[in-house]
C-alpha positions in Angstrom: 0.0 0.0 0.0 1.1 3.3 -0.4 3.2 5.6 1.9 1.5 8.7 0.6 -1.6 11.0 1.6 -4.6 9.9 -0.4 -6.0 12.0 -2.9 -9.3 10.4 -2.8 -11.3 9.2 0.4 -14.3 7.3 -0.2 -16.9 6.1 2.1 -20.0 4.4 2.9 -22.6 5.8 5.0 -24.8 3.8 7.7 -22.7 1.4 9.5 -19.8 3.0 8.7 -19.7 6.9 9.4 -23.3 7.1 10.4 -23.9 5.4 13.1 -27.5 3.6 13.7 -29.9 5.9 15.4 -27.1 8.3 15.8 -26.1 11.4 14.4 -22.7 11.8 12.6 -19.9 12.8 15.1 -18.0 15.8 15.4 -14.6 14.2 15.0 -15.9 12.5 11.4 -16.6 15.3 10.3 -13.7 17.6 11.2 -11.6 14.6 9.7 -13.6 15.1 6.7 -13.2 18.5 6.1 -9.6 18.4 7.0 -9.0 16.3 4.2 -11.1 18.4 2.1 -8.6 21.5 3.1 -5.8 19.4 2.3 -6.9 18.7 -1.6 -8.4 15.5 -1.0 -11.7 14.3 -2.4 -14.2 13.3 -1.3 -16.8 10.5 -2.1 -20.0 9.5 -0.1 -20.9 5.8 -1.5 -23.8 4.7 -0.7 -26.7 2.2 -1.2 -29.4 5.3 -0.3 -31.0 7.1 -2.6 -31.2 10.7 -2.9 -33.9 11.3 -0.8 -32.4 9.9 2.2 -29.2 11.9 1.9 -30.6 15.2 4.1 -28.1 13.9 6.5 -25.7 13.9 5.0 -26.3 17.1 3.0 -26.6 19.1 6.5 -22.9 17.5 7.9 -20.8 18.1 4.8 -21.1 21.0 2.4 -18.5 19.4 0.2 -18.1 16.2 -1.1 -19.6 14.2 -4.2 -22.3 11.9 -4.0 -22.8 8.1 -5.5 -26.2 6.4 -4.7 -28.5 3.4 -5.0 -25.3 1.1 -4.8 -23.2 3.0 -8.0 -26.7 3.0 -9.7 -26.4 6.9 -9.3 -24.3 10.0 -9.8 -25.6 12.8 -7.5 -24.9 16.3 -6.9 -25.4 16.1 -3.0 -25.6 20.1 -2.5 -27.8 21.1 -5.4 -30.4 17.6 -5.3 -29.5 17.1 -8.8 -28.9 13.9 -10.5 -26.1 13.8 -12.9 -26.1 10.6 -14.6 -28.2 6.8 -14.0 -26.9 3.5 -14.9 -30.3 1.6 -14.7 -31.8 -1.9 -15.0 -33.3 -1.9 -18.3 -37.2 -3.9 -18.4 -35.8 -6.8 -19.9 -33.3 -7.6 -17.2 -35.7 -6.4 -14.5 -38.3 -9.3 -15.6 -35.8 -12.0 -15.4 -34.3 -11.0 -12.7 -37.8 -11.3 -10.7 -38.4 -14.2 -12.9 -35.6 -16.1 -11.6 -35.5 -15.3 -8.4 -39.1 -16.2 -7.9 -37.7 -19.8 -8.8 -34.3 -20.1 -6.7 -36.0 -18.1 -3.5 -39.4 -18.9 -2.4 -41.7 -16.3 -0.6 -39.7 -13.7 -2.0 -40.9 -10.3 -3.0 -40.7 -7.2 -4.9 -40.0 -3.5 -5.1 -38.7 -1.3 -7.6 -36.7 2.0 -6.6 -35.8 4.8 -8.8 -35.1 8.8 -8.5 -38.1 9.4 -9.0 -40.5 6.6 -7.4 -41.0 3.5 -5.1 -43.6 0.7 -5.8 -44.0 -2.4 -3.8 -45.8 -5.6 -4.4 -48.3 -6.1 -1.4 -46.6 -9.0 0.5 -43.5 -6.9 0.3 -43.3 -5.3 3.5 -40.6 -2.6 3.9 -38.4 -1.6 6.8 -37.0 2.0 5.4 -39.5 3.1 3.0 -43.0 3.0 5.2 -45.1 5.2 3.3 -43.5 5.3 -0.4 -45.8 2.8 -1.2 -48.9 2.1 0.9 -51.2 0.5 -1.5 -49.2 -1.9 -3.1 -49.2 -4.1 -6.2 -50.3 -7.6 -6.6 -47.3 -8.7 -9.0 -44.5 -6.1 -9.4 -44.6 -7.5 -13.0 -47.0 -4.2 -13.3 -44.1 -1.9 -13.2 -41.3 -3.8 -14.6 -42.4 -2.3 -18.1 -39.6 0.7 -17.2 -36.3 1.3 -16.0 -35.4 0.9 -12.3 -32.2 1.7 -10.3 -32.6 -0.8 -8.2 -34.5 -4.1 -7.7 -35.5 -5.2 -3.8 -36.2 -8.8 -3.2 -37.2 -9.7 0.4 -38.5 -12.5 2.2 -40.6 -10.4 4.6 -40.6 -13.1 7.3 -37.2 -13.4 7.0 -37.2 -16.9 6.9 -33.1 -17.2 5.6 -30.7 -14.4 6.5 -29.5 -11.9 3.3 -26.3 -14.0 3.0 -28.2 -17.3 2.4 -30.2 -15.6 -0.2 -27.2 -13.9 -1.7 -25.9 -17.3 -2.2 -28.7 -19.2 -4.2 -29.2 -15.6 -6.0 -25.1 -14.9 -7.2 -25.3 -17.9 -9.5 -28.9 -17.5 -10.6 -28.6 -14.0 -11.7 -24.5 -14.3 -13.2 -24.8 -12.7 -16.2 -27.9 -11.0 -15.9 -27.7 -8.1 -13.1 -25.4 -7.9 -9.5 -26.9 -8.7 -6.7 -25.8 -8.0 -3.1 -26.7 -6.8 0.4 -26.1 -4.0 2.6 -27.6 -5.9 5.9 -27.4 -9.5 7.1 -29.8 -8.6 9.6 -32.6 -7.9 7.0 -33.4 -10.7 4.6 -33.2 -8.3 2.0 -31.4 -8.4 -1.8 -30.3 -5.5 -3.5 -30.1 -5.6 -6.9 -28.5 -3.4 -9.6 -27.9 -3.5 -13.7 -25.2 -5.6 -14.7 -21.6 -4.1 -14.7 -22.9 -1.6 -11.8 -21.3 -1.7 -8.5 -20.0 0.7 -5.5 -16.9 -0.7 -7.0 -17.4 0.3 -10.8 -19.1 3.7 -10.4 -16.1 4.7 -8.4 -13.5 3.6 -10.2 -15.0 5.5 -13.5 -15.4 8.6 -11.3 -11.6 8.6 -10.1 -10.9 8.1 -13.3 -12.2 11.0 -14.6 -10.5 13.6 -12.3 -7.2 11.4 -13.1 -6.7 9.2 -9.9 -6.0 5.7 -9.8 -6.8 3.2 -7.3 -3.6 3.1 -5.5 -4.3 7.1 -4.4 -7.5 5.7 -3.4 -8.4 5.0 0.3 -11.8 3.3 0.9 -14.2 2.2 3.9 -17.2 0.4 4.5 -19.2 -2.4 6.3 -21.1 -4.8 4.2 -21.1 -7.1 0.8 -22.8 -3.8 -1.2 -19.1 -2.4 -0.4 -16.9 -5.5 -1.0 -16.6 -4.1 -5.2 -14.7 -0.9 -3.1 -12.8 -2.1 -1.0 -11.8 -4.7 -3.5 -10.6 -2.1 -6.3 -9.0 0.8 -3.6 -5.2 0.4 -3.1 -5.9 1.6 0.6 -8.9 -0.2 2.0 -10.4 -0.4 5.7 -13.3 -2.9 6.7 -15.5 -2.1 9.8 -14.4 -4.4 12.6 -17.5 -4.5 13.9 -19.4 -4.7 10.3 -19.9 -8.3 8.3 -17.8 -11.0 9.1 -16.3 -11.0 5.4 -15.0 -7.7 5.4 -11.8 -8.1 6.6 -11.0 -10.5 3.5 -12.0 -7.6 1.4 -10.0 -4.8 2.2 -6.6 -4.5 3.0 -6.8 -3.7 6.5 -9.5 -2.9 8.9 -10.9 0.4 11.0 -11.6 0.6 14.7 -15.8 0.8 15.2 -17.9 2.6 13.8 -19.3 3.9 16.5 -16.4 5.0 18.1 -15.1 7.1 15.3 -13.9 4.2 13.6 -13.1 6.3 10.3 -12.4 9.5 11.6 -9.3 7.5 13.7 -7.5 6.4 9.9 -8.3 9.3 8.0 -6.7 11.6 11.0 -3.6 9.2 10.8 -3.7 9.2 7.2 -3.4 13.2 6.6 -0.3 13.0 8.5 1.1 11.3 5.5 3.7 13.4 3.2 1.9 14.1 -0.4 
């Protein structure tokens, strides 16, 4: 790994830097914006979409913005989307169509920019109220793109990791599917080729930095594509149990300032 500052710091949110229930801390974001100060930039990476990001958006008034796990490049300060990598129908149906095969009881919701629809025997944990009527068969609204696709088994009879592993070889070839929570028996799905992972490598790319000047953090299988691809990479201790064999090395906590304890360490670093 290198010896040098980063000139790119990019991070997941919840679980990582936002602790659950919990405001961001002081010490993250002075860390932040130190690095900020120092030339660095900065990446929030995220599974959220836009509309959860008022956060965020009230913490930092700096920093760029990818959503919906890479699905989604946002302007964070102005509520603007800039681009959308998307599922397009065709994927989207047989994506649901296989999955209703390898995972029974599984069910369906749709998320985009712009809207949240739900089949009736989905019921959500985040987004109470997007939806409160429902669909009988999300095949109603797979007739247009989506960001992401949601599959759940709402009594959560196998954990997210035992449904990511009958749905990885299901769906190989067709879209990526991870999770962001083995606590929620939820899949997250996304257009093929799109990944934390991906999105971020395109946008260093594109300002000219490559992975080794790259520092990454994060907490759960929607972040392994990151931590994978950074040349400086930090796992949550306290986040999944694979983690640590996806990043090169691993951060204190989350909740005890986890991130703001490497990045402080790192700044110290000659350019």
């Amino acid at each position: 790994m290198s010896d040098r500052r980063p000139k790119l710091i990019a991070t997941d949110l919840d679980g990582t830097i936002v602790p659950h229930d919990e405001a961001i801390s002081h010490r993250t974001i002075a860390a932040f914006t130190k690095a900020r100060d120092l030339g660095v930039e900065i990446f929030f990476v995220t599974g959220r979409p836009p509309r959860w990001m008022g956060d965020v958006r009230e913490a930092f008034d700096f920093g760029s913005a990818i959503c919906c796990n890479g699905g989604l490049l946002y302007d964070l300060h102005n509520d603007k989307v800039l681009e959308q990598w998307m599922i397009a129908p065709t994927e989207l149906q047989k994506a649901v169509d296989i999955l209703r095969v390898t995972i029974p009881n599984v069910s369906f919701a749709v998320e985009s920019n712009d809207h949240f629809h739900r089949e009736k025997a989905y019921i959500p944990r985040w987004d109470v109220g997007m939806d409160d009527i429902g669909v009988d068969t999300i095949d109603t609204v797979t007739n247009r793109p989506a960001l992401k696709l949601l599959a759940r088994l709402s009594q959560q009879e196998i954990s997210a990791d035992e449904m990511l592993a009958l749905a990885t070889p299901a769906l190989q070839g067709v879209v990526n599917v991870t999770h962001s929570a083995n606590n929620d028996s939820l899949l997250e799905i996304s257009a093929l080729g799109v990944s934390k992972g991906e999105t971020l490598a395109m946008m260093a790319a594109r300002i000219g930095i490559t992975a080794e000047d790259c520092v990454a953090f994060g907490d759960n299988p929607n972040d392994f594509s990151m931590l994978q691809w950074a040349g400086r990479s930090y796992a949550m201790i306290d986040g999944h149990h694979a983690g640590p064999a996806n990043a090169k090395d691993v951060a204190p906590p989350h909740n005890q300032d986890g991130v703001a304890i490497v990045i402080e360490r790192l700044l110290e670093l000659p350019q």
